[in-house]
C-alpha positions as CSV (number, residue, x, y, z in Angstrom):
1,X,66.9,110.4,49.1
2,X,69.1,107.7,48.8
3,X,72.4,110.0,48.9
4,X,70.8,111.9,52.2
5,X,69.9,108.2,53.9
6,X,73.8,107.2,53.2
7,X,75.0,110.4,54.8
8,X,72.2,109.9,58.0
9,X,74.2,106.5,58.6
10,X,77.4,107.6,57.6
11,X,77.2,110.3,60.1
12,X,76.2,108.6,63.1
13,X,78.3,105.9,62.8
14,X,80.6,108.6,62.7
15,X,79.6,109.9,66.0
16,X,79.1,105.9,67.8
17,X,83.1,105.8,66.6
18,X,84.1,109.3,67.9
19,X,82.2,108.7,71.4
20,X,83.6,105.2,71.7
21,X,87.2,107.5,71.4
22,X,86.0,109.7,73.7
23,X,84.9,106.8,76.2
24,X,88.4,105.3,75.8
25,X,89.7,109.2,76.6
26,X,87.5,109.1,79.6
27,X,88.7,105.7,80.7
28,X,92.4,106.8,80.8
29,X,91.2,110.0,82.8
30,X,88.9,107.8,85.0
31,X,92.3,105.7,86.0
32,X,93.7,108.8,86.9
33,X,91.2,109.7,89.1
34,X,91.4,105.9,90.2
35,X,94.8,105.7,91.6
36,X,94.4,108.9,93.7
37,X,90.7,107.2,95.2
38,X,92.7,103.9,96.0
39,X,95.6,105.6,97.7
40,X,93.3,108.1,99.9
41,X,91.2,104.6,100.2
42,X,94.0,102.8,101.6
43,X,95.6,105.6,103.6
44,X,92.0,105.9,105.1
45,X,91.4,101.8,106.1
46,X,95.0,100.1,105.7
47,X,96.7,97.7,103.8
48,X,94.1,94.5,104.7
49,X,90.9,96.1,104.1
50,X,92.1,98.1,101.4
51,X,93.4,94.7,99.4
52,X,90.0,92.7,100.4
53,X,88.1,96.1,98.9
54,X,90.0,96.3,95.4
55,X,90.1,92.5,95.4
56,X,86.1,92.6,95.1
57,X,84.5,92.5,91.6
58,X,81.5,93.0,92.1
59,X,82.6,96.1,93.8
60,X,82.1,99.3,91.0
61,X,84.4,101.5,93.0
62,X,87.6,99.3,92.1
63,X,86.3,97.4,89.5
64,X,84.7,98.0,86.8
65,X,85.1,96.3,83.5
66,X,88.1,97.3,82.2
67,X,89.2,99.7,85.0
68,X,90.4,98.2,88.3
69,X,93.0,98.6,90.7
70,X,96.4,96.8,91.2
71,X,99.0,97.4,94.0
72,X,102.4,96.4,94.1
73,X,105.4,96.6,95.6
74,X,108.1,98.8,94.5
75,X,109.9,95.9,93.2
76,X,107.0,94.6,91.0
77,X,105.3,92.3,93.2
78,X,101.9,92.3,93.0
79,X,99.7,92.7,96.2
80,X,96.0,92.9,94.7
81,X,95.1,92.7,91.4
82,X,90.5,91.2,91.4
83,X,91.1,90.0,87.7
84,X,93.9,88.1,87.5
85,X,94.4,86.8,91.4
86,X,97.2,84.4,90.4
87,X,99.7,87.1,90.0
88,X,99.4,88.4,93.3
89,X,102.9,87.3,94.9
90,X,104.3,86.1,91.9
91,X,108.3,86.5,91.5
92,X,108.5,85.6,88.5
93,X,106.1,89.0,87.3
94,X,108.9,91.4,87.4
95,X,110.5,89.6,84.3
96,X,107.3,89.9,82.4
97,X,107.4,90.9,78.5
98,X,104.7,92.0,76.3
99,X,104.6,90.6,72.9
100,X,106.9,93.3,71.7
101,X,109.7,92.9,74.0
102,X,108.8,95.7,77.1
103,X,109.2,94.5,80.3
104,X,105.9,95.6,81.8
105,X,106.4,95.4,85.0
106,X,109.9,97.8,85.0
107,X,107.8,100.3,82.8
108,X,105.8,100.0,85.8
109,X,108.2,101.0,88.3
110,X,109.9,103.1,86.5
111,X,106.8,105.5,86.2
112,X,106.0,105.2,89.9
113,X,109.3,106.3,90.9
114,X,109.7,108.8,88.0
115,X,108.1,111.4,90.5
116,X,105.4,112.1,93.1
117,X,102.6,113.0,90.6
118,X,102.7,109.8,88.4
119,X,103.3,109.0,85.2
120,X,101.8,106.3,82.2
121,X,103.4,103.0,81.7
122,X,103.2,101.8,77.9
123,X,103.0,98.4,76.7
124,X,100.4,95.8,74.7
125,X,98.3,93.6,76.8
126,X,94.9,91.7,76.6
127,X,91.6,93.4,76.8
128,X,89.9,91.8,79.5
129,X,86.7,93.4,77.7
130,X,87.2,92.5,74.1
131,X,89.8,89.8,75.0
132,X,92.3,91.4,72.6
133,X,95.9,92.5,72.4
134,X,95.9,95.9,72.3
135,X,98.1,99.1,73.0
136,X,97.8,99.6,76.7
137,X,98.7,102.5,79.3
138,X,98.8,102.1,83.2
139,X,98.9,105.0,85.5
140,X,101.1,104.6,88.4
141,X,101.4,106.1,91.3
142,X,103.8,105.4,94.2
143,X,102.5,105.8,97.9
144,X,104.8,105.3,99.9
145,X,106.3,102.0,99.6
146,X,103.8,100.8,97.2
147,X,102.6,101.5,93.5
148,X,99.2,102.1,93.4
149,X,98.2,101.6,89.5
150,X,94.9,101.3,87.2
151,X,94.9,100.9,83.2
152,X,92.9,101.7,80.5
153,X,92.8,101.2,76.4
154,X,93.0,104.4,75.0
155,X,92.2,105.0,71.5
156,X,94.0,103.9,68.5
């Protein structure tokens, strides 16, 4: 009974791990998805009320928990960004690092401008969930003189 209770636990902490994958999975699709709702978004209302929308966090459709939306400039300059306002118009963020040497923001550009369909940046940043380092992907997008972008932790 003993051997069939440990296998009972052992299995579904099995399946809380593999559906905590698959949630990470999801998030990186769901940023995806994102970034295309953000550029028809701001196509659809403009730069201002776009900003002031995925500035909001308490708004679910730009924000929501680990998942929000960040425009920039094609240089690196961000224009909104709801959990971490202070970088917005920072010039000094171009020439940010991550704690293994990749200069995030380039990654950045470099996969907006790598094509019109997007592509992932790669690079290690903090959880704002978990408040953790951890191995993080951005999908950018560029629209026309902007990079439209949203991130996500995807499994290890």
């Amino acid at each position: 009974m003993i051997n069939f209770v440990k296998m009972a636990v052992l299995a579904a902490l099995a399946v809380i791990g593999l559906s905590g994958a698959a949630h990470a999975a999801d998030d990186c699709s769901t940023a995806q998805g994102l970034v295309d709702k953000a550029i028809a978004h701001y196509n659809a209302v403009g730069r201002e009320k776009s900003y002031t929308d995925f500035m909001d966090k308490g708004n679910p459709d730009w924000v929501n928990g680990e998942l929000y939306v960040i425009v920039a400039t094609m240089n690196g300059i961000f224009k909104a960004h709801a959990i971490n306002p202070k970088l917005i118009d920072n010039p000094d963020l171009p020439g940010l690092k991550d704690v293994n040497g990749i200069m995030i923001i380039q990654e950045m550009i470099k996969a907006g401008k790598s094509g019109p369909a997007g592509a992932w940046a790669k690079y290690t940043w903090t959880n704002p969930v978990t408040k953790r380092l951890a191995p993080k992907q951005t999908w950018v997008k560029a629209n026309g003189d902007l990079l439209f972008m949203a991130g996500c932790y995807p499994p290890a």
